[in-house]
C-alpha positions in Angstrom: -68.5 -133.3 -49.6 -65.1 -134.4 -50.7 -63.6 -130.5 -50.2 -65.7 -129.7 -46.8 -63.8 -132.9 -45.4 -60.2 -131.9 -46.7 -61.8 -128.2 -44.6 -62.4 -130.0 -41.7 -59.2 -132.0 -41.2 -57.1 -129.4 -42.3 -56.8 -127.8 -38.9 -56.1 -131.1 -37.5 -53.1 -131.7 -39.7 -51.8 -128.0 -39.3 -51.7 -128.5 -35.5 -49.8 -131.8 -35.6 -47.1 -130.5 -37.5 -46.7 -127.5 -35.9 -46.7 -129.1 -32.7 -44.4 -131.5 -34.4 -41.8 -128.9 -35.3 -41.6 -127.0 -32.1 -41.2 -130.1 -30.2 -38.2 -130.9 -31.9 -36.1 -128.6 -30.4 -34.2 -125.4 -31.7 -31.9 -127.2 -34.5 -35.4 -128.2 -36.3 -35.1 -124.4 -37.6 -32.1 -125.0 -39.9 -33.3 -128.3 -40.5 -36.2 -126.1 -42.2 -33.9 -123.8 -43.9 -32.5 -126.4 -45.3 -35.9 -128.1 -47.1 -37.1 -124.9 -48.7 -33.2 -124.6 -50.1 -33.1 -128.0 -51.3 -36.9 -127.5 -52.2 -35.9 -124.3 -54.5 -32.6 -125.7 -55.8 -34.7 -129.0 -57.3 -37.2 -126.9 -58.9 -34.4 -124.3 -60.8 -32.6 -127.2 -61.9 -35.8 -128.9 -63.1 -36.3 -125.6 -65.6 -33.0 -125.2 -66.4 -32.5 -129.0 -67.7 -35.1 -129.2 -69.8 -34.2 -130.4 -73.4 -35.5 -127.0 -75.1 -33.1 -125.6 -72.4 -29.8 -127.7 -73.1 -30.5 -129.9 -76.6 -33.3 -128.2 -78.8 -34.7 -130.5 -81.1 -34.4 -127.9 -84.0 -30.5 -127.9 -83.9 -30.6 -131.9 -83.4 -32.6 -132.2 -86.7 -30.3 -129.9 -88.3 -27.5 -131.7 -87.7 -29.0 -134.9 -88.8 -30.3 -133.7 -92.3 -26.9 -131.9 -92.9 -25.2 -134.3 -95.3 -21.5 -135.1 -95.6 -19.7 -131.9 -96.9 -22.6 -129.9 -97.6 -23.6 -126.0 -96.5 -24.0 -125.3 -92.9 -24.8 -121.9 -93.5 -28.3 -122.9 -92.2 -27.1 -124.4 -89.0 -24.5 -121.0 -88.0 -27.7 -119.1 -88.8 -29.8 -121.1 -85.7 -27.0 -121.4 -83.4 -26.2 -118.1 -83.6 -29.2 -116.6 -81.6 -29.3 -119.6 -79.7 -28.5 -119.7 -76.0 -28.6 -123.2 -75.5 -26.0 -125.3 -74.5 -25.7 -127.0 -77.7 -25.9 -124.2 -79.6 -22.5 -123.3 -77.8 -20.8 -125.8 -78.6 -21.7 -126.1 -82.6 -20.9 -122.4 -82.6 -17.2 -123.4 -81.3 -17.2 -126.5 -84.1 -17.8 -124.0 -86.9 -15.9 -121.2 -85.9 -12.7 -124.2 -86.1 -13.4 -125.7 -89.6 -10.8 -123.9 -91.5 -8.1 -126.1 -89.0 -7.2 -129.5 -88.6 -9.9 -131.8 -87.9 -8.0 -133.0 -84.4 -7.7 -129.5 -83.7 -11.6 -128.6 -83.5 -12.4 -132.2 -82.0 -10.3 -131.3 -78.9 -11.6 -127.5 -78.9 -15.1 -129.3 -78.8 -14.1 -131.6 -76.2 -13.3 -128.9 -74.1 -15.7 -126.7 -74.3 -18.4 -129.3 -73.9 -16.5 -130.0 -70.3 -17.0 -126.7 -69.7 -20.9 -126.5 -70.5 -20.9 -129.8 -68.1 -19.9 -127.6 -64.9 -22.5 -124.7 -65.9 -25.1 -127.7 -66.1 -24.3 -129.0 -62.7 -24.4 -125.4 -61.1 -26.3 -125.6 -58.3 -25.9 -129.4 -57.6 -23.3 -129.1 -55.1 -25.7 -127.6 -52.6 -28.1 -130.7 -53.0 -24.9 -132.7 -52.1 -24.2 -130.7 -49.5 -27.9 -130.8 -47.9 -27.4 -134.4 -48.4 -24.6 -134.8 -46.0 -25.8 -131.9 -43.2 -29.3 -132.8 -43.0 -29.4 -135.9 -40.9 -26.4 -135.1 -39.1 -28.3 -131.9 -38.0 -31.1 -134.2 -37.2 -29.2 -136.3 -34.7 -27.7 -133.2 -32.8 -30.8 -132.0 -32.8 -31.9 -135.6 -31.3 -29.0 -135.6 -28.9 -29.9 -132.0 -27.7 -33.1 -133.2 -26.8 -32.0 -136.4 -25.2 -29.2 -134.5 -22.9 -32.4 -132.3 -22.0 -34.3 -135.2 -21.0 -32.2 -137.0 -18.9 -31.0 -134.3 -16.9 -34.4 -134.3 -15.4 -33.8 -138.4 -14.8 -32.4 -138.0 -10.9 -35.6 -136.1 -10.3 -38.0 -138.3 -11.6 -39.9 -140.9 -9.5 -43.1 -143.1 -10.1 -44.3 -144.7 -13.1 -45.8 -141.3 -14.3 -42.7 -139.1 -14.3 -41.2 -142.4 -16.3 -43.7 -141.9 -18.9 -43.1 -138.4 -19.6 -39.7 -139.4 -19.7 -40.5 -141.8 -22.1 -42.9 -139.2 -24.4 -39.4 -136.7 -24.4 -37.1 -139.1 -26.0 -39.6 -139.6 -28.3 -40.0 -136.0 -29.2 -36.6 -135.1 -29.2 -36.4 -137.8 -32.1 -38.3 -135.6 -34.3 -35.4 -133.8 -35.3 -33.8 -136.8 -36.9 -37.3 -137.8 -38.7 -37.2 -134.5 -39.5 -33.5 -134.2 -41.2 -34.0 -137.9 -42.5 -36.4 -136.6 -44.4 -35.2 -134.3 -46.1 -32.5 -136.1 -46.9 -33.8 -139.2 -48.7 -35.6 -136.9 -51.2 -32.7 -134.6 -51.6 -30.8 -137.6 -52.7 -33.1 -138.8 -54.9 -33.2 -135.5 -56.6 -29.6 -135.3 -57.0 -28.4 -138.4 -58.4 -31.4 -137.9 -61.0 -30.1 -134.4 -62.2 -26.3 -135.6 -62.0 -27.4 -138.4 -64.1 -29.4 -136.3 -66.7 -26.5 -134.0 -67.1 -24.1 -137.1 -67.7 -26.5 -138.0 -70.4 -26.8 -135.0 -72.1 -23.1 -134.0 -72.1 -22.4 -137.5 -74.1 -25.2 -136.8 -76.2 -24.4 -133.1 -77.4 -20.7 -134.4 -77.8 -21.8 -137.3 -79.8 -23.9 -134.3 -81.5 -21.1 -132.1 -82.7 -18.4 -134.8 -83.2 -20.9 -136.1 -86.1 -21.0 -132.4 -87.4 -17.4 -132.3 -87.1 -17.1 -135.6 -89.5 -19.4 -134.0 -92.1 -17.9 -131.3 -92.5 -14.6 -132.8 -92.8 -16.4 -135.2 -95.3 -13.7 -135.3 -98.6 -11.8 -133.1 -97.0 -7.8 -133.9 -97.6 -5.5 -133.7 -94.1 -3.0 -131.9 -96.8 -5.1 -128.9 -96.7 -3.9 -128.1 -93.4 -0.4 -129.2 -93.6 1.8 -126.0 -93.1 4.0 -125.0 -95.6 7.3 -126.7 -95.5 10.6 -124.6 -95.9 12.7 -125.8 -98.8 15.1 -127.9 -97.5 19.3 -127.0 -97.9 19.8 -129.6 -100.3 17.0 -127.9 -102.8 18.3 -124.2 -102.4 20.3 -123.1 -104.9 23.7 -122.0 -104.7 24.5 -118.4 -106.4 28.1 -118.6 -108.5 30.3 -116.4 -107.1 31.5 -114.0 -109.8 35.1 -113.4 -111.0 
């Protein structure tokens, strides 16, 4: 019963939004565009920010059972075929262990930066949706409203005032329309900006705690360069006779 009503009305509802679009004039097209891109853009971030995308749980738990100064022959072994974002970074921690510890911590700092801007790929097109949408709705709005009231001298009677009154209202749709698509838009993009905040500070936080195991015990003289003897300590050869 439930299905044969959804059947019924459907047509209904197709008609009204068609005859909502083309009503709203000729910018309602890349006010369109514009949904399915931000549509598409929302849905590619959402797969590639999941955690088994960016912080798999099997490289989390490895670095939390490593204790201080032990092997981490294990963990090169799973980062090693692992494309994840975290698994770049520990890669870059281990490949720096036989340096100073300030040394890898700012290699590690840097590369996570870098794994931040491949995260928020694709974010600056939500943004810019964000800011074109509704001002593509208004034009769109003011198109329709020039359109109208250049019929206005020719108008007369209470009828003609009406239809007057039904255009302005239908060359609103446009701004409905970008308005719309912006609010969502928005909403999508401060939630992905946010989660990639989160996880950046949480995979740093991640390798920075490798980084101090491994360092565990370990004397800063071991990577002290060697010092040249100084003049005072050199001998002197005798000059022979």
């Amino acid at each position: 019963m439930i299905a044969a009503w959804i059947i019924g009305e459907t047509p209904g509802v197709v008609d009204k939004v068609v005859g909502f679009f083309t009503r709203g004039g000729l910018f309602m097209w890349p006010l369109l565009a514009c949904s399915i891109v931000s549509v598409t853009t929302m849905i590619l971030r959402g797969v590639a920010l999941r955690e088994k995308n960016v912080m798999p749980r099997m490289i989390e738990n490895e670095i939390e059972r490593l204790v201080p100064g032990g092997s981490v022959e294990r963990l090169a072994r799973i980062v090693h075929v692992d494309p994840s974002s975290l698994a770049r970074i520990t890669r870059v921690a281990l490949q720096y262990l036989r340096g100073p510890r300030s040394e890898n911590v700012e290699v590690v700092q840097t590369r996570a930066r870098h794994e931040m801007v491949r995260l928020e790929k694709g974010l600056i097109v939500l943004e810019v949706i964000v800011g074109i949408a509704p001002l593509l709705g208004l034009i769109g709005a003011v198109s329709g409203l020039v359109h109208v009231f250049s019929h206005l001298g020719l108008s007369s009677g209470a009828s003609d005032t009406r239809q007057i009154a039904l255009g302005i209202a239908e060359a609103l749709n446009a701004t409905v329309f970008g308005l719309s698509i912006a609010v969502p838009t928005l909403i999508g993009f401060s939630y992905f900006s946010r989660k990639v905040e989160v996880m950046s500070v949480e995979m740093e936080t991640l390798v920075v705690e490798l980084i101090n195991k491994c360092y565990y015990g370990r004397s800063s003289r071991e990577f002290e360069p060697a010092k040249a003897p100084s003049a005072a300590h050199i001998p002197i050869p005798t000059p022979v006779a």
